[in-house]
C-alpha positions as CSV (number, residue, x, y, z in Angstrom):
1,X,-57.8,-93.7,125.7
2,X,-60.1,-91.2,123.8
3,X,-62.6,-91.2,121.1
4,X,-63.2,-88.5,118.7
5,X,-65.7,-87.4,116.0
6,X,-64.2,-85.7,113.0
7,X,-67.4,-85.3,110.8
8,X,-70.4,-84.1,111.0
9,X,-69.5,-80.6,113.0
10,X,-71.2,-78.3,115.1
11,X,-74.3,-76.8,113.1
12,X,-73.4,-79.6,110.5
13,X,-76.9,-79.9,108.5
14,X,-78.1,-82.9,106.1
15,X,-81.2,-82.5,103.8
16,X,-84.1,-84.5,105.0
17,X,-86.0,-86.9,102.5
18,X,-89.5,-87.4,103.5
19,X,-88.9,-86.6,106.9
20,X,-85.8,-88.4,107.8
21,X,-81.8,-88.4,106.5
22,X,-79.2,-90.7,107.0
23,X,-76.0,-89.2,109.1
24,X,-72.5,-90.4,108.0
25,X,-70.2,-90.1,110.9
26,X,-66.0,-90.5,111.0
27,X,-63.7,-90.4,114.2
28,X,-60.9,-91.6,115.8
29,X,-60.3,-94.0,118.5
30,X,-57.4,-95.1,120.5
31,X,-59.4,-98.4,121.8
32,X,-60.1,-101.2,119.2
33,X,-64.2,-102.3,119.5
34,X,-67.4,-101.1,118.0
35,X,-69.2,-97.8,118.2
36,X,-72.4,-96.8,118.3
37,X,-74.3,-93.6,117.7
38,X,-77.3,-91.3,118.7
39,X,-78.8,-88.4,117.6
40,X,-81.0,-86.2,119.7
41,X,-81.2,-88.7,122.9
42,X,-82.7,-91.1,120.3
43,X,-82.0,-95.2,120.1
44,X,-78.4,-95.9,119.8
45,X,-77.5,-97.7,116.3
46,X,-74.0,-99.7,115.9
47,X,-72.7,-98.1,113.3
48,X,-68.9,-99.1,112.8
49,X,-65.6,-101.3,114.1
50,X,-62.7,-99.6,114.7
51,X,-59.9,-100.5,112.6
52,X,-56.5,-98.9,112.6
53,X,-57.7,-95.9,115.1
54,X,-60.5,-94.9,112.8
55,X,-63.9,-95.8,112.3
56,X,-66.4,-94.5,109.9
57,X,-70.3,-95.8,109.4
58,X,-73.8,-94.3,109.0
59,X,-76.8,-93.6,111.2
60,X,-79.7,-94.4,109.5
61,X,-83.1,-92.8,109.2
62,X,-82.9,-90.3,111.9
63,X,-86.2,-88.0,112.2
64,X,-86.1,-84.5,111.1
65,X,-84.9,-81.9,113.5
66,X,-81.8,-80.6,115.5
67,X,-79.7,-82.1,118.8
68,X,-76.7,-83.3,120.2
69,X,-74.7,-86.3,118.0
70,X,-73.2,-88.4,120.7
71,X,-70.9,-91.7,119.7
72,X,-70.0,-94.0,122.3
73,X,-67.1,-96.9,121.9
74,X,-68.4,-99.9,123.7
75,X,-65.3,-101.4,124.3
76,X,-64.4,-99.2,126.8
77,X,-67.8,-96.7,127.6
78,X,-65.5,-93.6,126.2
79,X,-68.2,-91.1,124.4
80,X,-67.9,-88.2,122.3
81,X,-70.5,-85.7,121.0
82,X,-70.6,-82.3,118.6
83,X,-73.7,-80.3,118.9
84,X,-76.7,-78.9,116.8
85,X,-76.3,-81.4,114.1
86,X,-79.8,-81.1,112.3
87,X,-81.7,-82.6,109.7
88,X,-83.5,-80.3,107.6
89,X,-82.9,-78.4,104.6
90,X,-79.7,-77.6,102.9
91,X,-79.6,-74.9,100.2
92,X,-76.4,-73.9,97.7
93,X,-75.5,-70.5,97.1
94,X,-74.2,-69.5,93.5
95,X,-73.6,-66.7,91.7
96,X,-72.2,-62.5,92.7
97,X,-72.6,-60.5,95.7
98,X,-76.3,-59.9,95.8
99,X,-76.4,-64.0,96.2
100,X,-73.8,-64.0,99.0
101,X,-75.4,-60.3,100.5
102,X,-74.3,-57.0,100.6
103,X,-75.6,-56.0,103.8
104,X,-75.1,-52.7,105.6
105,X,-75.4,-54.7,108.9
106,X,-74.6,-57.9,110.2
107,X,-78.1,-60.1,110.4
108,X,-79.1,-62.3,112.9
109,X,-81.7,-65.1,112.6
110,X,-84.5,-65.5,115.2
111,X,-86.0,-69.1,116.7
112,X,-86.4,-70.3,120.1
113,X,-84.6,-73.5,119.4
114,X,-83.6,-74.6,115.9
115,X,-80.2,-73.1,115.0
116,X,-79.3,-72.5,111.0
117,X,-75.6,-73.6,110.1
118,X,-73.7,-72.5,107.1
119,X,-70.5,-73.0,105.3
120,X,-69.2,-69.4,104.7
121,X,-67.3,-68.6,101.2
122,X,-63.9,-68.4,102.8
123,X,-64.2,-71.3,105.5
124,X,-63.8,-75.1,105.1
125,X,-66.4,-76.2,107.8
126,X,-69.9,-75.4,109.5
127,X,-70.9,-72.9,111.8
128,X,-73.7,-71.0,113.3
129,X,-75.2,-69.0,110.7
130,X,-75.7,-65.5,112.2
131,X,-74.3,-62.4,112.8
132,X,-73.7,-61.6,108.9
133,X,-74.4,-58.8,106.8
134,X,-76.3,-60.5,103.8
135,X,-80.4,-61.9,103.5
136,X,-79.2,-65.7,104.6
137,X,-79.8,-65.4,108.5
138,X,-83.5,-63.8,107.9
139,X,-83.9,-66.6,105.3
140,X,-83.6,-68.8,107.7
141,X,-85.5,-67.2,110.3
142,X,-88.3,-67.4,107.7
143,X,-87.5,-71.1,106.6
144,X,-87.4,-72.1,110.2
145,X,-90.9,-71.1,111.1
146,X,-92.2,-71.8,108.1
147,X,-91.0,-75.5,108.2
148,X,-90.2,-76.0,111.6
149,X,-86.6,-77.4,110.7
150,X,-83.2,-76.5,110.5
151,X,-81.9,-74.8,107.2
152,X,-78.4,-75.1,106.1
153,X,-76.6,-73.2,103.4
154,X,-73.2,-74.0,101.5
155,X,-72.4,-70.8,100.3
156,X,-70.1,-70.7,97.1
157,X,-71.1,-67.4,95.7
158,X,-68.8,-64.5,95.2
159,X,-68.6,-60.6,93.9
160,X,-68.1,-59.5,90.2
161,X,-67.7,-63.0,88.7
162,X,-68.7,-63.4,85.2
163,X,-70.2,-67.1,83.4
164,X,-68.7,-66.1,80.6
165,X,-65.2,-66.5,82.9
166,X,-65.2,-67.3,86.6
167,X,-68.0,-69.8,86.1
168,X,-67.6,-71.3,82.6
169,X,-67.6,-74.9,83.1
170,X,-65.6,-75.7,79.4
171,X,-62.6,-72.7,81.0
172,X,-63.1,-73.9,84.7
173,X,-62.2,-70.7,85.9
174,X,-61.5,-70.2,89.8
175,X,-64.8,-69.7,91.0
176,X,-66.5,-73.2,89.1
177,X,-63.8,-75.1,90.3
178,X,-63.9,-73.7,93.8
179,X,-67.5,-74.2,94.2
180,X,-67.8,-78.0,93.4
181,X,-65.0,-78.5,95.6
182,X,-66.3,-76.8,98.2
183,X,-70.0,-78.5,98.1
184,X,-68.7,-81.9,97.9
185,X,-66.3,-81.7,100.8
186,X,-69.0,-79.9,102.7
187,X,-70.8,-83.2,103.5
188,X,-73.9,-82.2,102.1
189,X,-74.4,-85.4,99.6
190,X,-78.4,-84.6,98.7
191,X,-79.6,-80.6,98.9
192,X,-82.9,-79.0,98.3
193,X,-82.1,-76.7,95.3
194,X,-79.0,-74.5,93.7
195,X,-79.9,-70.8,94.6
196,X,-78.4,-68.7,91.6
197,X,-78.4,-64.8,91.5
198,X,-75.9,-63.4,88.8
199,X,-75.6,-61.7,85.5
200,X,-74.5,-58.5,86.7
201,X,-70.7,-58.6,85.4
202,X,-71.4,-60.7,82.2
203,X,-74.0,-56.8,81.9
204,X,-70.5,-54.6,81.9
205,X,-69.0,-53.2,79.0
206,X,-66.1,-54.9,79.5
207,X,-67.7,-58.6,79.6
208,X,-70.6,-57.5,77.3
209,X,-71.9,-61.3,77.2
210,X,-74.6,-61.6,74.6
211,X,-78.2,-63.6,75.4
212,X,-77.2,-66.9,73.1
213,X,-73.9,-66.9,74.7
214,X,-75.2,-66.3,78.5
215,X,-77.8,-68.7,77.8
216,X,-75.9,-71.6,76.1
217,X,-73.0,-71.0,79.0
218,X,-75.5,-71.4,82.3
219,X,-77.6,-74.6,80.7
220,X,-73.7,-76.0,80.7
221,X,-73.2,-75.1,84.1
222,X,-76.2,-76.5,85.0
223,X,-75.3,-79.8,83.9
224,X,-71.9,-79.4,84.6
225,X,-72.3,-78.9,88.3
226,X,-74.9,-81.4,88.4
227,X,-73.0,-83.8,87.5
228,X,-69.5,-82.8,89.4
229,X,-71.4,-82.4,93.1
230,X,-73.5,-85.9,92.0
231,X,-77.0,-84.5,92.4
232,X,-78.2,-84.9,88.7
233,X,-81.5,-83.3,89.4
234,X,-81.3,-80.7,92.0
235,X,-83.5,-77.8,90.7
236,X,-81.8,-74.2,90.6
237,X,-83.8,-71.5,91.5
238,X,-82.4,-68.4,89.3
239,X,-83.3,-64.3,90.0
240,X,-83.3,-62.3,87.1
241,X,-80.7,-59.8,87.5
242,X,-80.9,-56.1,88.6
243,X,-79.1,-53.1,87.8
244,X,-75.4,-52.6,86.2
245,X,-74.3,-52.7,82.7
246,X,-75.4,-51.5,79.2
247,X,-76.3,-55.1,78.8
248,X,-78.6,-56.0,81.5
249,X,-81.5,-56.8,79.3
250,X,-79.9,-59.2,77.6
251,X,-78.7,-60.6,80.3
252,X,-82.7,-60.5,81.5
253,X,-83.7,-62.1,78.3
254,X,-81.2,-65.0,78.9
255,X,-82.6,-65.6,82.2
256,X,-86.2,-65.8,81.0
257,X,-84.6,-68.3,78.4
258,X,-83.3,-70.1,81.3
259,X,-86.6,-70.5,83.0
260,X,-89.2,-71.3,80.0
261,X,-86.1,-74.0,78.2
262,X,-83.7,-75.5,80.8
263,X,-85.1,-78.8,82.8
264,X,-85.3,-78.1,86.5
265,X,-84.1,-74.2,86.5
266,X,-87.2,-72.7,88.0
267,X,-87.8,-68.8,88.1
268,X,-86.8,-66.6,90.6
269,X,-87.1,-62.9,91.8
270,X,-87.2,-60.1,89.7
271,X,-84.8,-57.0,91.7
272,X,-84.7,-54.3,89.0
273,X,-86.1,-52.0,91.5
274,X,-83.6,-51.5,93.7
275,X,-82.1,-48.0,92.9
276,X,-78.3,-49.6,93.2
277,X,-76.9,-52.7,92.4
278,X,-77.2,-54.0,95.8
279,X,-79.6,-54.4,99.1
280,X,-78.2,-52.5,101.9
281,X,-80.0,-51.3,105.2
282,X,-81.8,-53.4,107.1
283,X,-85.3,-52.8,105.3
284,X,-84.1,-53.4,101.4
285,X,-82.0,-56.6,102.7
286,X,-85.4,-58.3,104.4
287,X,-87.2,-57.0,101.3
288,X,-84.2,-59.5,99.6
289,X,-84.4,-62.1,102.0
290,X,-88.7,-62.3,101.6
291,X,-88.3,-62.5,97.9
292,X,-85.5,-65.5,97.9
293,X,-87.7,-67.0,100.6
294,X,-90.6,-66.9,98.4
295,X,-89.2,-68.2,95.0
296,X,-87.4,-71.4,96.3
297,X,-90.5,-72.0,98.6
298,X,-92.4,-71.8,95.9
299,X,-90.0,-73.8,93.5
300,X,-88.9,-76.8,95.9
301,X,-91.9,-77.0,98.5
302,X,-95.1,-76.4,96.5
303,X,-96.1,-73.4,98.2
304,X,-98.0,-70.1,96.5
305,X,-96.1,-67.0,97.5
306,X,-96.6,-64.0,94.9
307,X,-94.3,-64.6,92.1
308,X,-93.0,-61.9,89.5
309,X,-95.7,-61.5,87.3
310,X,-95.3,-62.0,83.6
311,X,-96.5,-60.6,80.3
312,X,-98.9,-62.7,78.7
313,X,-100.5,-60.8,76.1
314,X,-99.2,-57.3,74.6
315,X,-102.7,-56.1,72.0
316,X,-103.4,-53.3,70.2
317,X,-106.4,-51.5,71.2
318,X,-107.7,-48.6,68.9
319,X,-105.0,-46.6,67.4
320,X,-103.4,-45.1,70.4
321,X,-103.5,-48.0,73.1
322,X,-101.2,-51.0,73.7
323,X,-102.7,-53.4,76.4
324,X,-100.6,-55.2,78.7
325,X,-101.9,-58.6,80.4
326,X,-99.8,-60.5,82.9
327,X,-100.4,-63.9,84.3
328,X,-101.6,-62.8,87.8
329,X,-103.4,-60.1,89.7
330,X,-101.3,-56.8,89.8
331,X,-101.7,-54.9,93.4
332,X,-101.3,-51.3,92.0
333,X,-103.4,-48.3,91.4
334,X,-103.4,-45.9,88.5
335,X,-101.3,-43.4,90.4
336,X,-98.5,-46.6,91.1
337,X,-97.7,-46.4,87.2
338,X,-95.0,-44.5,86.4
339,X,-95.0,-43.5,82.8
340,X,-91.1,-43.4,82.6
341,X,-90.7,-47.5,82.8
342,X,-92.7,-48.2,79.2
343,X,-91.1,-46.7,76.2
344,X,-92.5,-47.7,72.3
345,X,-90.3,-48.2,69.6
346,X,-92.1,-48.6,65.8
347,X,-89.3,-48.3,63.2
348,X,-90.0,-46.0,60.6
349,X,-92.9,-44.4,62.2
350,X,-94.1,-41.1,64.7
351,X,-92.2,-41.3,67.6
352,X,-94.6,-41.7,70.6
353,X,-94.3,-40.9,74.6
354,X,-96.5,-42.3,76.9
355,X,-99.1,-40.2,77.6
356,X,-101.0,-42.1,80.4
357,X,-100.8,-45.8,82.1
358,X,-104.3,-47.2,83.7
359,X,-104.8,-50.5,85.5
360,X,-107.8,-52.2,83.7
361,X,-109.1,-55.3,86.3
362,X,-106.5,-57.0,87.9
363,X,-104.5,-57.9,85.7
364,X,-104.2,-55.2,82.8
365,X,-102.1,-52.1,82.4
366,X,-103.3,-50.0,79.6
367,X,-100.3,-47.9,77.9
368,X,-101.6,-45.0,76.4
369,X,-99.7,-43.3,73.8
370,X,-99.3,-39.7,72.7
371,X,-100.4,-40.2,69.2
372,X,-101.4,-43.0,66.2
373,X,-99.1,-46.1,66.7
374,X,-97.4,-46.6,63.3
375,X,-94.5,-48.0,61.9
376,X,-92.8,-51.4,60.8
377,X,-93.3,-53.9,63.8
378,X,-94.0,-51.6,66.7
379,X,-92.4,-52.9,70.1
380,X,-93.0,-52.4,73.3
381,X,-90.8,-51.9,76.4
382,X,-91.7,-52.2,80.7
383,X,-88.6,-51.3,82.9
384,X,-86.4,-52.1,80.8
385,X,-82.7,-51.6,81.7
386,X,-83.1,-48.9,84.9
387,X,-86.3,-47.2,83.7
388,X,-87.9,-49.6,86.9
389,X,-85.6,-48.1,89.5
390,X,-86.9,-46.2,92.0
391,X,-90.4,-45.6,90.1
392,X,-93.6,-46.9,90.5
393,X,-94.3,-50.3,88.4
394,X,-96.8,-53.1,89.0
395,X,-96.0,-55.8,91.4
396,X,-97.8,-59.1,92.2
397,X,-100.4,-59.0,95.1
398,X,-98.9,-59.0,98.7
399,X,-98.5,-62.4,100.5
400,X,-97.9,-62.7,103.9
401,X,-94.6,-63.8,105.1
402,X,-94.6,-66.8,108.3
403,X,-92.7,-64.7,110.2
404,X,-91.5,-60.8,110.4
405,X,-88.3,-59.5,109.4
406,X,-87.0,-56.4,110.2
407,X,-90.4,-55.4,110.1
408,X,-91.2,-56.6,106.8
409,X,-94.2,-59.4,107.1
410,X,-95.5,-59.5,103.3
411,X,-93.5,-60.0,100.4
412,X,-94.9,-58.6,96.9
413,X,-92.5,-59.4,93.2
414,X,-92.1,-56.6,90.5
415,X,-93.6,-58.0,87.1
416,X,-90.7,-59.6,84.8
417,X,-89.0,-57.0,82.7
418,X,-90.9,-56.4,79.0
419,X,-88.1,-56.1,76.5
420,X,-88.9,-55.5,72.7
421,X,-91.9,-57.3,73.6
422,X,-93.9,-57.3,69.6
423,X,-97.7,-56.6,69.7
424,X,-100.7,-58.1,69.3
425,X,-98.1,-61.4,69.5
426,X,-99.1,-64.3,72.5
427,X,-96.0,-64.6,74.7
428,X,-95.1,-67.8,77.1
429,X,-97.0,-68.3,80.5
């Protein structure tokens, strides 16, 4: 005589609404009679018959946090348990390799209790979620002290995979197809957001996806997946991609679209900076793993970390002098402006360099140019394609982080790319 659980696993973790979450639990049982269930030495509940050597039912409202599941047949006192099942917060990973991590190292997450679980690309079931070279374990080292829960995380993302092919939802291509399947055998029925970091291959030559095409192909995917995975409002949290590809800024501009047009895509980290397609040691991957922390903090839980600052104003002033006004403080000097990452173009007129960049307030950058700005509708350019790589550019103010990472404890956002920005023209907020 034996009883069994078959779902939830170890380090299984089910998104908490409003401070509870609802557990369903499976097994076998050689002995007919009813079971009855526990999580975290809590009441028992009767939560199913056995019928046929099976049973299946649901523990209801369980309290937020991480224990031991135990299931106990009455008929006969036999139990059963899995451990570290937690209810929390359960994010999904889409997108390329700077969503699934590109580490140097492997990572490890830090708490004196709570334990993060994961569903790895390649693996069918839950497990600890450490000892891996991406951000994901110091996300959750971050999410855990921040929130004092478990996190979870389905990842689903995967290295040089295009929209425009491996995640076209009208072509399911491999990646699409393998994603939904994965989420919704994963157990995780309700999740706090869809992380998405991509663009990078749709930016190479040989993909070359344009901005209409990028930007009518992810608003399908976002409905697609929505529906297929049966969370029809889940909010996605999207970066705005980083280096690779003559095309990145339209890739860029797509994402903005994203952001300002699609219901429930909320806007995520700008990573231009990073000198390489990808965060590596130990100091650029916590740098990663602050900013993601940040953005869907910021998107699903209300909170007020620095966010990429945007353009909100681009005005001619005098004849030499485009000024630049974002939509939050800038934590720069004059000598963090690197001259390099603006460029003008004004068709038909003198070409210009810039001559100078000074921070005006908080939340100006004055371009000066080398001459008269002429020409037919004169536009202006901020780190576009690489020109932000490695140079100094504006970021948002520093915010402190809940917990340090790899010696990283603030978190600052570069401001959101300016491409063929017109002047003197209001922009979105």
């Amino acid at each position: 005589m034996a009883i069994t659980i078959t779902s939830p696993t170890n380090y299984q973790i089910f998104q908490r609404r409003n401070g509870v979450a609802s557990i369903a639990i499976a097994g076998t049982s050689t002995a007919s009679g009813s079971v009855r269930a526990r999580l975290n030495g809590g009441s028992w509940q009767t939560i199913a018959t056995v019928s046929n050597g099976m049973y299946s039912g649901v523990l209801t409202n369980q309290p937020q946090g991480q224990g031991t599941l135990d299931v106990e047949n009455l008929s006969n006192s036999e139990t059963a348990s899995v451990s570290y099942v937690g209810i929390g917060d359960v994010i999904l990973v889409a997108g390329q390799s700077n969503a699934r991590g590109s580490a140097t190292n492997p990572q490890a997450y830090s708490h004196a209790t709570l334990r993060p679980g994961w569903i790895k690309v390649n693996d069918a079931s839950w497990s600890q979620l450490t000892s891996d070279a991406s951000q994901w374990p110091l996300i959750a080292t971050l999410w855990m002290a921040a929130y004092g829960v478990p996190l979870g995380v389905v990842m689903t993302a995967a290295g040089s995979t295009s929209l425009a092919v491996d995640w076209n939802p009208n072509t399911p291509g491999t990646r699409y197809t393998n994603a939904v399947s994965r989420i919704n055998s994963s157990g995780a029925s309700d999740a706090l957001c869809i992380y998405w970091d991509q663009g990078e291959q749709d930016a190479t030559p040989s993909v070359n996806t344009s901005r209409s095409t990028w930007y009518t192909l992810f608003s399908q995917l976002v409905s697609a997946m929505r529906s297929a995975i049966s969370m029809p409002s889940i909010p996605w949290v999207v970066a705005q991609t980083g280096q690779q590809g003559d095309n990145a800024d339209q890739i860029r501009l797509a994402q903005v679209d994203a952001w300002d047009n699609i219901s429930g895509v909320c806007r995520g980290e700008t990573q231009y900076d990073r000198d390489a397609i990808h965060w590596e040691d130990d100091t650029e991957i916590a740098i990663k793993a602050a900013r993601v922390f940040a953005v869907i903090s910021n998107a699903v839980m209300g909170t007020n970390y620095p966010m990429p600052p945007r353009i909100k104003r681009t005005q001619l002033s005098g004849a030499t002098t485009v000024i630049c006004e974002f939509d939050r403080d800038l934590a720069v000097t004059d000598s963090d402006l690197a001259e390099s990452a603006i460029t003008l173009t004004n068709t038909g007129g003198t070409a210009r360099t810039t001559s100078t960049l000074e921070l005006r307030g908080k939340r100006q950058v004055a371009a000066v140019f080398s001459g008269t700005i002429d020409g037919i509708a004169p536009v202006i350019n901020y780190a576009s394609f690489n020109t932000g790589s490695n140079v100094a550019i504006p970021k948002s103010a520093a915010g402190a982080l809940p917990a340090t990472i790899n010696g990283v404890s603030t978190v600052q956002m570069p401001v959101v790319p300016m491409i063929n920005e017109p002047i003197e023209v209001d922009l979105p907020n």
